[in-house]
mmCIF entry with sequence, helices, sheets and N, C-alpha, C, O atoms, coordinates in Angstrom:
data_MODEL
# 
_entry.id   MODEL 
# 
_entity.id                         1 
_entity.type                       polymer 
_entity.pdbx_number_of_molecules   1 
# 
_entity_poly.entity_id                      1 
_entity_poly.type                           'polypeptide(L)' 
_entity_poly.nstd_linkage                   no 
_entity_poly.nstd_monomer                   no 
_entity_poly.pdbx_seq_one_letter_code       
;(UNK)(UNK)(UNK)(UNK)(UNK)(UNK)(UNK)(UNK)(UNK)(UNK)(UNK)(UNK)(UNK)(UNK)(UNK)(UNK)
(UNK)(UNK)(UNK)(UNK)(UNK)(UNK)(UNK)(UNK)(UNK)(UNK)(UNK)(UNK)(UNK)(UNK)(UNK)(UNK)
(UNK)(UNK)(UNK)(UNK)(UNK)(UNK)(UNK)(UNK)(UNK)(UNK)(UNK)(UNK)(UNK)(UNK)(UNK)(UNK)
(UNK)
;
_entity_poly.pdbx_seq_one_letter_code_can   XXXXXXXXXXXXXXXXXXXXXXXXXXXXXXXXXXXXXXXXXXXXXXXXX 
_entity_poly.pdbx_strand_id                 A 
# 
loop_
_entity_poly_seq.entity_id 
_entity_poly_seq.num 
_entity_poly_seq.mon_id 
_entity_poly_seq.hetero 
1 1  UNK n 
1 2  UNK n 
1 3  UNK n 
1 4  UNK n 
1 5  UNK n 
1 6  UNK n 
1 7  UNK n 
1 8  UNK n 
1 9  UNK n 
1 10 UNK n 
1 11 UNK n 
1 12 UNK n 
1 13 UNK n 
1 14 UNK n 
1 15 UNK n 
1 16 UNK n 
1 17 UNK n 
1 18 UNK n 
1 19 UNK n 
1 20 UNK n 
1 21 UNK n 
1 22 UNK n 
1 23 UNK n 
1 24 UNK n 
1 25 UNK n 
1 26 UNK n 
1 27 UNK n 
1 28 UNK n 
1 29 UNK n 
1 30 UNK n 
1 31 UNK n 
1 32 UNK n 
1 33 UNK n 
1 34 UNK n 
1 35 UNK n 
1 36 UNK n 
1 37 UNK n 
1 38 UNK n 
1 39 UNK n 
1 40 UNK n 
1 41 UNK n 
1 42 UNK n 
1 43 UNK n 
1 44 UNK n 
1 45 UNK n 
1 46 UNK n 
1 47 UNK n 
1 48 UNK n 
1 49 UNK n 
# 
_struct_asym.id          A 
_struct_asym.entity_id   1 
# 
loop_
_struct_conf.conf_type_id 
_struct_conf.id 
_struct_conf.pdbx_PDB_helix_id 
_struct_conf.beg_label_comp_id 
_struct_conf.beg_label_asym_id 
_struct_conf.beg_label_seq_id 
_struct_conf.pdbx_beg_PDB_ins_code 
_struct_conf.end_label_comp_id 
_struct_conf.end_label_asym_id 
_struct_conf.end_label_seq_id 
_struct_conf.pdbx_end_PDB_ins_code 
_struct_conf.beg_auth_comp_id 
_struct_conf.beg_auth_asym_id 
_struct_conf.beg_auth_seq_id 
_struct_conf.end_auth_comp_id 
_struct_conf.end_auth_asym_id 
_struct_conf.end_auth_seq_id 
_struct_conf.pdbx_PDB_helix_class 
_struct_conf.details 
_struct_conf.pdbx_PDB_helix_length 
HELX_P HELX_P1 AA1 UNK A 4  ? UNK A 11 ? UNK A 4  UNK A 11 1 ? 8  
HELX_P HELX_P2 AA2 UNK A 19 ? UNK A 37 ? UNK A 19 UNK A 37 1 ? 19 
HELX_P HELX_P3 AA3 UNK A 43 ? UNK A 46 ? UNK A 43 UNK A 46 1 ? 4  
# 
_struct_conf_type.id          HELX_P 
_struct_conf_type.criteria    ? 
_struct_conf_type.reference   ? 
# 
loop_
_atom_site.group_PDB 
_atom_site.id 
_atom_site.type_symbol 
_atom_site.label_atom_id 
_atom_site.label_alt_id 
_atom_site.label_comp_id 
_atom_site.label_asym_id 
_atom_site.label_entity_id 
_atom_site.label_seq_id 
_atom_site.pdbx_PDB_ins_code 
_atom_site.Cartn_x 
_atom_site.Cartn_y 
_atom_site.Cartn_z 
_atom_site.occupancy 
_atom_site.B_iso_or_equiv 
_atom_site.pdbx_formal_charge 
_atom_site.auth_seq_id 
_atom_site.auth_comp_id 
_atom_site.auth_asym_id 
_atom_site.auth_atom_id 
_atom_site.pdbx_PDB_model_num 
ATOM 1   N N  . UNK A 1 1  ? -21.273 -23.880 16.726  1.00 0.00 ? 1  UNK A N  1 
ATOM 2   C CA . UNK A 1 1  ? -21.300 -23.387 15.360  1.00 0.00 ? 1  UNK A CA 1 
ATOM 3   C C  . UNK A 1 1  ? -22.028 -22.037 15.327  1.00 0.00 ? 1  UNK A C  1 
ATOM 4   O O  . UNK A 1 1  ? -23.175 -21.930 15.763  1.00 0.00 ? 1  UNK A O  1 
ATOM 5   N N  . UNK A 1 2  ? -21.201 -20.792 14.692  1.00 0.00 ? 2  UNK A N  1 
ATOM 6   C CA . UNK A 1 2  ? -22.420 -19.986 14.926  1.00 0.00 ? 2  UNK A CA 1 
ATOM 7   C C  . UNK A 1 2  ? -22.556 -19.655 13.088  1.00 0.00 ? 2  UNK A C  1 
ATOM 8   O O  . UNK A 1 2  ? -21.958 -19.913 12.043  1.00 0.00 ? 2  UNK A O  1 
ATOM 9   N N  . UNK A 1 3  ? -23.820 -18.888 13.605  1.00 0.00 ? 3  UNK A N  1 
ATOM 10  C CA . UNK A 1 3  ? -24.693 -18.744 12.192  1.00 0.00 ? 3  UNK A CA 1 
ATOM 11  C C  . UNK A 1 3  ? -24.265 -17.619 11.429  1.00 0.00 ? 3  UNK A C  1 
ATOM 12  O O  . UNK A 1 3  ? -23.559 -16.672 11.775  1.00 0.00 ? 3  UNK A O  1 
ATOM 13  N N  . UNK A 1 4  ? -24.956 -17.946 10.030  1.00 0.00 ? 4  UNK A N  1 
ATOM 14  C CA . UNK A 1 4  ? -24.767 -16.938 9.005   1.00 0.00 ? 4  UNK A CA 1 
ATOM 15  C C  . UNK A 1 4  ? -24.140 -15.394 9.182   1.00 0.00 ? 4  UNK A C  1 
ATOM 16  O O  . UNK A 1 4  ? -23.245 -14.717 8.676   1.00 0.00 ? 4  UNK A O  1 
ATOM 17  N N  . UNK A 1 5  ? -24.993 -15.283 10.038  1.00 0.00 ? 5  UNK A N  1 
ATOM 18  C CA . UNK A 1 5  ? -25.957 -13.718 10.410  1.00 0.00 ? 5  UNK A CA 1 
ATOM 19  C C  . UNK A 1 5  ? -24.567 -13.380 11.741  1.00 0.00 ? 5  UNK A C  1 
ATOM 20  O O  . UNK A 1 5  ? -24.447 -12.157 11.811  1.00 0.00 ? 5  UNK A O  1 
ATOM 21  N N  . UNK A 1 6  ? -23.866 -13.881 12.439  1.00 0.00 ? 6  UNK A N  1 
ATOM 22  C CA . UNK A 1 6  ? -22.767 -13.718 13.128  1.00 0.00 ? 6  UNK A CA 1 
ATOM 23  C C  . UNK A 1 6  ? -21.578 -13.872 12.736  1.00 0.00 ? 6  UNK A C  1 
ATOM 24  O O  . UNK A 1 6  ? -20.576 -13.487 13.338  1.00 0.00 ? 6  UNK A O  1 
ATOM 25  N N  . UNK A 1 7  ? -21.628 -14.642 11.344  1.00 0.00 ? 7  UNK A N  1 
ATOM 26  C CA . UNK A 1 7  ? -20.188 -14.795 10.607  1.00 0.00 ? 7  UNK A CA 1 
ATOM 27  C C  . UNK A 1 7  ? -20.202 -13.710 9.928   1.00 0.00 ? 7  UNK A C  1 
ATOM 28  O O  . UNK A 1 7  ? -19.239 -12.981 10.167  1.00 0.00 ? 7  UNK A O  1 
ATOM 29  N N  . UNK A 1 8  ? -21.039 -13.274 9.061   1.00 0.00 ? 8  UNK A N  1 
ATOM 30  C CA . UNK A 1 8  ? -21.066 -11.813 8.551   1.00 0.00 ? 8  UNK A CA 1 
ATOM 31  C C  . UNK A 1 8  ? -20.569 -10.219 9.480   1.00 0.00 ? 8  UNK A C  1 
ATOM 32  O O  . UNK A 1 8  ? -19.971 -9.184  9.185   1.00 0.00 ? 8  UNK A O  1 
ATOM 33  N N  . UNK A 1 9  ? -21.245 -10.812 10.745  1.00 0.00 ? 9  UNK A N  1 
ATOM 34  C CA . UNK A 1 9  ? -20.951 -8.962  10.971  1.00 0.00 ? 9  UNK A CA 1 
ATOM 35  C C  . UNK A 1 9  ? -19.331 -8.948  11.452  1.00 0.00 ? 9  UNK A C  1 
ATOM 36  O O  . UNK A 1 9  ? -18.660 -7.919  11.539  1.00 0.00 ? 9  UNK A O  1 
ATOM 37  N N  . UNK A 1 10 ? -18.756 -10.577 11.802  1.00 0.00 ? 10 UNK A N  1 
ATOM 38  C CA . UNK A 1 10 ? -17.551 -10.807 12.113  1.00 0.00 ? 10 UNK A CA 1 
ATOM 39  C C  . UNK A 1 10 ? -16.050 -10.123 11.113  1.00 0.00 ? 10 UNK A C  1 
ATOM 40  O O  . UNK A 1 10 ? -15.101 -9.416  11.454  1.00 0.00 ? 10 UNK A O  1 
ATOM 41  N N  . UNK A 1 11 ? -16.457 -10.768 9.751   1.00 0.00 ? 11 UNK A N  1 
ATOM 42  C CA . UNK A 1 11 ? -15.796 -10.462 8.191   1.00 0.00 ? 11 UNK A CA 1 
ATOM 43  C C  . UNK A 1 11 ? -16.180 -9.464  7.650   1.00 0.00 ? 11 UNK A C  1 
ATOM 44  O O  . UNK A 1 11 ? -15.531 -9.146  6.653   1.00 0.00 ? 11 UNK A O  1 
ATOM 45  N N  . UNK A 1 12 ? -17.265 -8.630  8.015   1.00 0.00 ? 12 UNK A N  1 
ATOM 46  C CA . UNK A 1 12 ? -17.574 -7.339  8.022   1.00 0.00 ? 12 UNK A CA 1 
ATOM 47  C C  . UNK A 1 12 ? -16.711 -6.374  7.734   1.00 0.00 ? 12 UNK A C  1 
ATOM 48  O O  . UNK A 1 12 ? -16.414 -5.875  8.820   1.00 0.00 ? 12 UNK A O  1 
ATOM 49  N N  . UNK A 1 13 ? -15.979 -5.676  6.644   1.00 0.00 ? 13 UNK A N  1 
ATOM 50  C CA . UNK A 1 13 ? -15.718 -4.685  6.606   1.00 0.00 ? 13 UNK A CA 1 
ATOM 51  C C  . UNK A 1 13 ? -13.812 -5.161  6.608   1.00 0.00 ? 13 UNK A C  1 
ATOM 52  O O  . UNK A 1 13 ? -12.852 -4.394  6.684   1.00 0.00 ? 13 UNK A O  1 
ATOM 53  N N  . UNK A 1 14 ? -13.820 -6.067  6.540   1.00 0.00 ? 14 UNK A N  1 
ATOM 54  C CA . UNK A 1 14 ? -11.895 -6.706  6.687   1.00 0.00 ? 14 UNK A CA 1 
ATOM 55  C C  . UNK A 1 14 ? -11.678 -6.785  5.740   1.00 0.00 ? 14 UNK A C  1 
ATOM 56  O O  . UNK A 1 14 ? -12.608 -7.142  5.017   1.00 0.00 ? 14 UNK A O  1 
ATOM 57  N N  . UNK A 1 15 ? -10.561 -6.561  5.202   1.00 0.00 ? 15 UNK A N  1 
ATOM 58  C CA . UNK A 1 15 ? -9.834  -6.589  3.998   1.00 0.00 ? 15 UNK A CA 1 
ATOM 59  C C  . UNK A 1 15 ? -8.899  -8.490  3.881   1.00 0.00 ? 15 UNK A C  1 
ATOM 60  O O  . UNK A 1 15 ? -8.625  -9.411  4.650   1.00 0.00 ? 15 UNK A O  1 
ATOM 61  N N  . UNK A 1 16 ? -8.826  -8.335  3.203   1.00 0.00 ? 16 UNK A N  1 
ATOM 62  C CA . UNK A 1 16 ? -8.272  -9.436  2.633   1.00 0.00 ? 16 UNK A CA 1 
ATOM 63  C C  . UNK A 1 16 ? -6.401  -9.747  2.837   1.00 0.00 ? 16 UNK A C  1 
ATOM 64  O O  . UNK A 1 16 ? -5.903  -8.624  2.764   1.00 0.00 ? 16 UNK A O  1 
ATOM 65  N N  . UNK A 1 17 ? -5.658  -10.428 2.977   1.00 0.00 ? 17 UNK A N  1 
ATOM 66  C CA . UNK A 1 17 ? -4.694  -10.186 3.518   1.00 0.00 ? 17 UNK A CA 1 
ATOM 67  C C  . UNK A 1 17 ? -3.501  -10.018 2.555   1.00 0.00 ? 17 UNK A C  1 
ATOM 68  O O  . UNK A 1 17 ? -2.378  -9.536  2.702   1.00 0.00 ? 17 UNK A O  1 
ATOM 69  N N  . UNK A 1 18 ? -4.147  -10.591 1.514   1.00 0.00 ? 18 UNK A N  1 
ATOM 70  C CA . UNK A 1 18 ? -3.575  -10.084 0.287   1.00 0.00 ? 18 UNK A CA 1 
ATOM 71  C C  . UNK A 1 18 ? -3.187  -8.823  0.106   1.00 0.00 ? 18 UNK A C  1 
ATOM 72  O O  . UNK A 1 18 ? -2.226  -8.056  0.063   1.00 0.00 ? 18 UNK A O  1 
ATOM 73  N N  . UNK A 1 19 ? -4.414  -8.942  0.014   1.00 0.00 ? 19 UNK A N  1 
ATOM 74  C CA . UNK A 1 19 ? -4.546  -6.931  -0.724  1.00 0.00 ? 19 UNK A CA 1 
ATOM 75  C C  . UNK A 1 19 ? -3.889  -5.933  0.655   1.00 0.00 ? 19 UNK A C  1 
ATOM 76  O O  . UNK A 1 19 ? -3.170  -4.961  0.425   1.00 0.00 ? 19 UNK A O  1 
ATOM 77  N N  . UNK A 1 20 ? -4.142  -6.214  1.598   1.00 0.00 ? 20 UNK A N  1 
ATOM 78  C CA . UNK A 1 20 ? -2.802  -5.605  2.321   1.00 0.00 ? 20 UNK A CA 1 
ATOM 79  C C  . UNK A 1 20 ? -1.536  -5.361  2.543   1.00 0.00 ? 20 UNK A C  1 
ATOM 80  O O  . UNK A 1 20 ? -0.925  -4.486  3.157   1.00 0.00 ? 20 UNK A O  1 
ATOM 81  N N  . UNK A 1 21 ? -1.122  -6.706  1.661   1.00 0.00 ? 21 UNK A N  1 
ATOM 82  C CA . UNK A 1 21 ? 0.314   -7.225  1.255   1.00 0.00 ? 21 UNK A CA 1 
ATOM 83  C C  . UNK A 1 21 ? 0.745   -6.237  0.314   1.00 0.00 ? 21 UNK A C  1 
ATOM 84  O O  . UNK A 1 21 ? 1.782   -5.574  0.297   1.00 0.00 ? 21 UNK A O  1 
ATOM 85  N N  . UNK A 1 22 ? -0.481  -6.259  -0.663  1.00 0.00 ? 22 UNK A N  1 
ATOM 86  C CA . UNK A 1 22 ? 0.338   -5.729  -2.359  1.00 0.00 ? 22 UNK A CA 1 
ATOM 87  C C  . UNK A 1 22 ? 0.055   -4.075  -2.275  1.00 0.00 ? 22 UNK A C  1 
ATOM 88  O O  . UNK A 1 22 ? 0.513   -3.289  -3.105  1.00 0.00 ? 22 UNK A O  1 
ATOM 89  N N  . UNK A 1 23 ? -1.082  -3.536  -0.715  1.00 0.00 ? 23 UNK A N  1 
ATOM 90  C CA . UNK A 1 23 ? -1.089  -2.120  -1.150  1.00 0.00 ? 23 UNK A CA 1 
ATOM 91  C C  . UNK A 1 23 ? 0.283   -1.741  0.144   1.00 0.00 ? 23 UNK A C  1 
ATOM 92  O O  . UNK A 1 23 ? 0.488   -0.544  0.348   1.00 0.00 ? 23 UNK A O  1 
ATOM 93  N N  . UNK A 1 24 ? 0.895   -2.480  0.713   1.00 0.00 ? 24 UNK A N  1 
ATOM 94  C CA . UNK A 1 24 ? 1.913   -2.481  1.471   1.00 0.00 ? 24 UNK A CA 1 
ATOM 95  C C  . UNK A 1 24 ? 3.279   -1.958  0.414   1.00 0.00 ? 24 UNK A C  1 
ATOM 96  O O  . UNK A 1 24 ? 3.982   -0.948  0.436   1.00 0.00 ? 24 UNK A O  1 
ATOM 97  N N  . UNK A 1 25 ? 3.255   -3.069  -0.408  1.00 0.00 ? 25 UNK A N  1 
ATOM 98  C CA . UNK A 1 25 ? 4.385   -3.034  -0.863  1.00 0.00 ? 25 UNK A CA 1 
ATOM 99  C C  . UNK A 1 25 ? 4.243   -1.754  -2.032  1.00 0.00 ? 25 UNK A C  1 
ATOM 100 O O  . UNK A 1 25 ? 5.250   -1.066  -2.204  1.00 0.00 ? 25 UNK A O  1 
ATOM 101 N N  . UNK A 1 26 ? 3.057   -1.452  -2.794  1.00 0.00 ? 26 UNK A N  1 
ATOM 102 C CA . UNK A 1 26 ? 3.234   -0.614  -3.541  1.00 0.00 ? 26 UNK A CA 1 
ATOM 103 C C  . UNK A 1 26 ? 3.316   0.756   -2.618  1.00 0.00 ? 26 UNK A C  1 
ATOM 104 O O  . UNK A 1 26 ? 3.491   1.725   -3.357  1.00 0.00 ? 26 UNK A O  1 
ATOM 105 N N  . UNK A 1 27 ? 3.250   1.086   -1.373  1.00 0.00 ? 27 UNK A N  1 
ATOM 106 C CA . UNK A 1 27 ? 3.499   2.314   -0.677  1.00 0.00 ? 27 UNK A CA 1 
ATOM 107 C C  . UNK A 1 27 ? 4.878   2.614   0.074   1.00 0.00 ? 27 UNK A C  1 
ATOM 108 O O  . UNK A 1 27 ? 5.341   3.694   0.440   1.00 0.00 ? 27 UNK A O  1 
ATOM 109 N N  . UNK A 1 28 ? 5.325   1.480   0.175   1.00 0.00 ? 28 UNK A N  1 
ATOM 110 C CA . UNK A 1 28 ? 6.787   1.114   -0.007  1.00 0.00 ? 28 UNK A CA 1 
ATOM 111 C C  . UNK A 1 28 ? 7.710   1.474   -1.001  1.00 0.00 ? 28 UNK A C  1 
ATOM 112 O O  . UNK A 1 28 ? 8.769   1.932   -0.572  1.00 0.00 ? 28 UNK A O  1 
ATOM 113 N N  . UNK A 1 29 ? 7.574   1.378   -2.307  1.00 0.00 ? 29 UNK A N  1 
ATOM 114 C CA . UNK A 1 29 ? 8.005   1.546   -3.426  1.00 0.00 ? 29 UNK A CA 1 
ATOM 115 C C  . UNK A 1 29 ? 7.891   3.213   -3.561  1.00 0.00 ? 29 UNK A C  1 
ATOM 116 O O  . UNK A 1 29 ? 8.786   4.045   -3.705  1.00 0.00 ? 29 UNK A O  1 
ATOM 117 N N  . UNK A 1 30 ? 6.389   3.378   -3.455  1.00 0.00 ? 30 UNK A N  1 
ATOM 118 C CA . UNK A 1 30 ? 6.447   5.175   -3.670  1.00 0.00 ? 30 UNK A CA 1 
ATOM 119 C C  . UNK A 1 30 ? 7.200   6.138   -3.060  1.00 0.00 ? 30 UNK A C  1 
ATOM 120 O O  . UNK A 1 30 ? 7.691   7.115   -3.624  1.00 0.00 ? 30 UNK A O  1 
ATOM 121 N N  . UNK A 1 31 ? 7.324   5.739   -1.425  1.00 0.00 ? 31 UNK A N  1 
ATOM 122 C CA . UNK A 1 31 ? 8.520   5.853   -0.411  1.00 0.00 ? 31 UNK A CA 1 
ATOM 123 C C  . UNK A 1 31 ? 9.616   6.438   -0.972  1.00 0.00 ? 31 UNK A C  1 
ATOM 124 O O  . UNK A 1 31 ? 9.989   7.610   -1.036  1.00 0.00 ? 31 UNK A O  1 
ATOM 125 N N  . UNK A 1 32 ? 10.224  5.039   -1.506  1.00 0.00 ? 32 UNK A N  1 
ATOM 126 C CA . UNK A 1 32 ? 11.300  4.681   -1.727  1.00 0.00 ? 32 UNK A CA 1 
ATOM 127 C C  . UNK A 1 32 ? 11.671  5.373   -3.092  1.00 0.00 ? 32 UNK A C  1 
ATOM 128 O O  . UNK A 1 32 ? 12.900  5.367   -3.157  1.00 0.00 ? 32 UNK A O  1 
ATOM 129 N N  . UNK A 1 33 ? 11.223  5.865   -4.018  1.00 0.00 ? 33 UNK A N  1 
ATOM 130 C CA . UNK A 1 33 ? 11.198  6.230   -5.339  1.00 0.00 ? 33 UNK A CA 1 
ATOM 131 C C  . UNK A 1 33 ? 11.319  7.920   -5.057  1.00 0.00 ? 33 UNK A C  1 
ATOM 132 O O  . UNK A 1 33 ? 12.029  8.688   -5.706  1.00 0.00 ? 33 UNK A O  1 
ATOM 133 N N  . UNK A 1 34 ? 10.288  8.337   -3.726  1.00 0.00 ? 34 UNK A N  1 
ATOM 134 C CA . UNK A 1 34 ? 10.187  9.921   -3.449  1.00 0.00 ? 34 UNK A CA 1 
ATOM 135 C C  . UNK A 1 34 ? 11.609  10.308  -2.698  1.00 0.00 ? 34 UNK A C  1 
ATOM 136 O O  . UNK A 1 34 ? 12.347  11.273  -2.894  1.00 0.00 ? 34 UNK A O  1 
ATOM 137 N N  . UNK A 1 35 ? 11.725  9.237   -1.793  1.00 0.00 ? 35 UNK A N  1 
ATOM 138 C CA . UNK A 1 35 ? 13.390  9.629   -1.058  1.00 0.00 ? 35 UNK A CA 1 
ATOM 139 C C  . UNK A 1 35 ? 14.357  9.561   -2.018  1.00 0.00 ? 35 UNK A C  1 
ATOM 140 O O  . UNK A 1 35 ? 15.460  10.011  -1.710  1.00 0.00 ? 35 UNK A O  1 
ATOM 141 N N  . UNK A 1 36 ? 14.210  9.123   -3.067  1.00 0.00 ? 36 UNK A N  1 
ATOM 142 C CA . UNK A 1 36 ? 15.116  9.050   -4.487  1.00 0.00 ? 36 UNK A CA 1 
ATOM 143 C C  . UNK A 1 36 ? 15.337  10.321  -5.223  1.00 0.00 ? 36 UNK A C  1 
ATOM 144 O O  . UNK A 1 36 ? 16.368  10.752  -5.739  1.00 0.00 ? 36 UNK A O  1 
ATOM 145 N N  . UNK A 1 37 ? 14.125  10.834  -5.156  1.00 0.00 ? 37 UNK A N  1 
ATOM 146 C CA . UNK A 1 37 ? 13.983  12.061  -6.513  1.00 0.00 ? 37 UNK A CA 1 
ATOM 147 C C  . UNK A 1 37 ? 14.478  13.155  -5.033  1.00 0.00 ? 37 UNK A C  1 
ATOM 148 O O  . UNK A 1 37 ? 15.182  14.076  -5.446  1.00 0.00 ? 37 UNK A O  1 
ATOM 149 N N  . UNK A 1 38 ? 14.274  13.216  -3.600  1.00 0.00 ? 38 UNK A N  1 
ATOM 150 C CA . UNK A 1 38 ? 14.608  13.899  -2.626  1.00 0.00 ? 38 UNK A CA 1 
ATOM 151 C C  . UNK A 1 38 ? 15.847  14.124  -2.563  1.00 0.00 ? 38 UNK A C  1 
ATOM 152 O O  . UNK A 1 38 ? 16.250  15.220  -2.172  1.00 0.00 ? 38 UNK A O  1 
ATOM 153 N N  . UNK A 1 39 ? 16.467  13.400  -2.834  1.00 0.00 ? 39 UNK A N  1 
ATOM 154 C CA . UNK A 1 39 ? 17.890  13.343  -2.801  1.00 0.00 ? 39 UNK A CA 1 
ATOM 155 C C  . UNK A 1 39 ? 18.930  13.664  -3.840  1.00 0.00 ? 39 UNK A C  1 
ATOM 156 O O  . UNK A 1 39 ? 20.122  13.917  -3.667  1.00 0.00 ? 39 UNK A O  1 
ATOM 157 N N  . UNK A 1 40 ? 18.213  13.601  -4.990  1.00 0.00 ? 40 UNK A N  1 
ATOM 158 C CA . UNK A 1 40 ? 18.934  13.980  -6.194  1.00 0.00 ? 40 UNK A CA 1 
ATOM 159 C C  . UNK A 1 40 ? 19.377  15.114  -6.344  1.00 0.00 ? 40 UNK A C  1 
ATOM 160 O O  . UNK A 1 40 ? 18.553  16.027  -6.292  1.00 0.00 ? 40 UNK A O  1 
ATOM 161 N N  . UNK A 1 41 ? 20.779  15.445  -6.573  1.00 0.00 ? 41 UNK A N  1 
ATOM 162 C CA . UNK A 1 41 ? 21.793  16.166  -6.533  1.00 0.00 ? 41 UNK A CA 1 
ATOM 163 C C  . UNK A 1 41 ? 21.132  17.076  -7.738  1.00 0.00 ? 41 UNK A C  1 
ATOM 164 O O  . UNK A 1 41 ? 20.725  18.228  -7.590  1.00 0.00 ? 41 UNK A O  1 
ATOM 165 N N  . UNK A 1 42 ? 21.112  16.404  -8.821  1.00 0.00 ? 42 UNK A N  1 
ATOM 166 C CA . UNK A 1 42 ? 21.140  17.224  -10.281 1.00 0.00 ? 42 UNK A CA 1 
ATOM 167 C C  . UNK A 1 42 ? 19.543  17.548  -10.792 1.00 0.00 ? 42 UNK A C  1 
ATOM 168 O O  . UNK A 1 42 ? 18.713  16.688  -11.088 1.00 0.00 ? 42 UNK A O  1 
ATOM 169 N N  . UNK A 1 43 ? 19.367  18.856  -10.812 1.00 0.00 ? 43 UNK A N  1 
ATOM 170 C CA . UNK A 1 43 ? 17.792  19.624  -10.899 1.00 0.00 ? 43 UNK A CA 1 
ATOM 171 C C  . UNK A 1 43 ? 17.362  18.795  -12.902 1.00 0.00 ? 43 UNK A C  1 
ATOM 172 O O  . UNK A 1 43 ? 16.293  18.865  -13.508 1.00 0.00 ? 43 UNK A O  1 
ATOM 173 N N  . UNK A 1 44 ? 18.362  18.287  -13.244 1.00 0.00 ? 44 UNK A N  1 
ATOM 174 C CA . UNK A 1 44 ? 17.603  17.992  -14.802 1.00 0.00 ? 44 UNK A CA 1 
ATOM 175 C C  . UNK A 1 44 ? 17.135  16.714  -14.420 1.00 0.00 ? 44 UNK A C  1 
ATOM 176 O O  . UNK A 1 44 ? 16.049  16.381  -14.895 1.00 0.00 ? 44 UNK A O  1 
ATOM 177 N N  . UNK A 1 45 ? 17.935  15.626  -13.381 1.00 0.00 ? 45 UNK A N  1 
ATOM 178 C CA . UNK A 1 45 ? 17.861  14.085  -13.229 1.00 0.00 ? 45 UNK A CA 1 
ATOM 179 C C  . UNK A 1 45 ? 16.295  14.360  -12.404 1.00 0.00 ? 45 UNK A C  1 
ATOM 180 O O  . UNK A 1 45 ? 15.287  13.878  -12.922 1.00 0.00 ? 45 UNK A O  1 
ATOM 181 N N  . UNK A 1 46 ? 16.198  15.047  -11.286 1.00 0.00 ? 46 UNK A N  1 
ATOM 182 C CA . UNK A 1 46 ? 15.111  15.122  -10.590 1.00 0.00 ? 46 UNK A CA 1 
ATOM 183 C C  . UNK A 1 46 ? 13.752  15.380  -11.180 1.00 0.00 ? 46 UNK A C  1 
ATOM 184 O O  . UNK A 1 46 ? 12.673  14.852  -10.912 1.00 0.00 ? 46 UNK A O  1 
ATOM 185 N N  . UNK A 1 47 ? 14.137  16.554  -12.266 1.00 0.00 ? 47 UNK A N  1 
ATOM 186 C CA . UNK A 1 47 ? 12.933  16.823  -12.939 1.00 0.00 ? 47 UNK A CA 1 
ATOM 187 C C  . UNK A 1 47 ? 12.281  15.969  -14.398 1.00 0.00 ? 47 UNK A C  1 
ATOM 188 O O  . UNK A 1 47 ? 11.300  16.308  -15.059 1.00 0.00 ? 47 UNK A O  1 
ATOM 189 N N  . UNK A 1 48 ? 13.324  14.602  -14.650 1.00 0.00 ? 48 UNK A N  1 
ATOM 190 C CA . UNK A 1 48 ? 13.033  13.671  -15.551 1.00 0.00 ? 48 UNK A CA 1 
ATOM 191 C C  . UNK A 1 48 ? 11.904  13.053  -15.355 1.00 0.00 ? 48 UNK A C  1 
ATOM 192 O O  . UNK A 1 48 ? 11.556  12.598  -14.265 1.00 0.00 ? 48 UNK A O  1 
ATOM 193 N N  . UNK A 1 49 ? 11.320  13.000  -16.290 1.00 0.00 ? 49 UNK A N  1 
ATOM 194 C CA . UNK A 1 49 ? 10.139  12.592  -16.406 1.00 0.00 ? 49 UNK A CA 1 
ATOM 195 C C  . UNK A 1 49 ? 10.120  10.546  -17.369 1.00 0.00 ? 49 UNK A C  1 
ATOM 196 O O  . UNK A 1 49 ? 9.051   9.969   -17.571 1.00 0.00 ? 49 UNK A O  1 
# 
């Protein structure tokens, strides 16, 4: 069994596996949204806000 004081410096500084998941997928999306507006043919569709 180890102690307190060794489980800490272990979990130290790790993120959660969650939150890796959801900042995964939201950088995915931004990606995917920028190769969108990259590609757009028409300068009024691109510059829609």
């Amino acid at each position: 069994m180890i102690r307190f004081r060794e489980y800490h410096s272990l979990t130290e500084g790790r993120k959660p596996m969650w939150l890796k998941v959801v900042v995964g997928g939201m950088v995915m999306k931004i990606r995917n949204l920028s190769l969108q507006i990259q590609s757009e043919k028409d300068p009024q569709k691109q510059n829609q806000q």
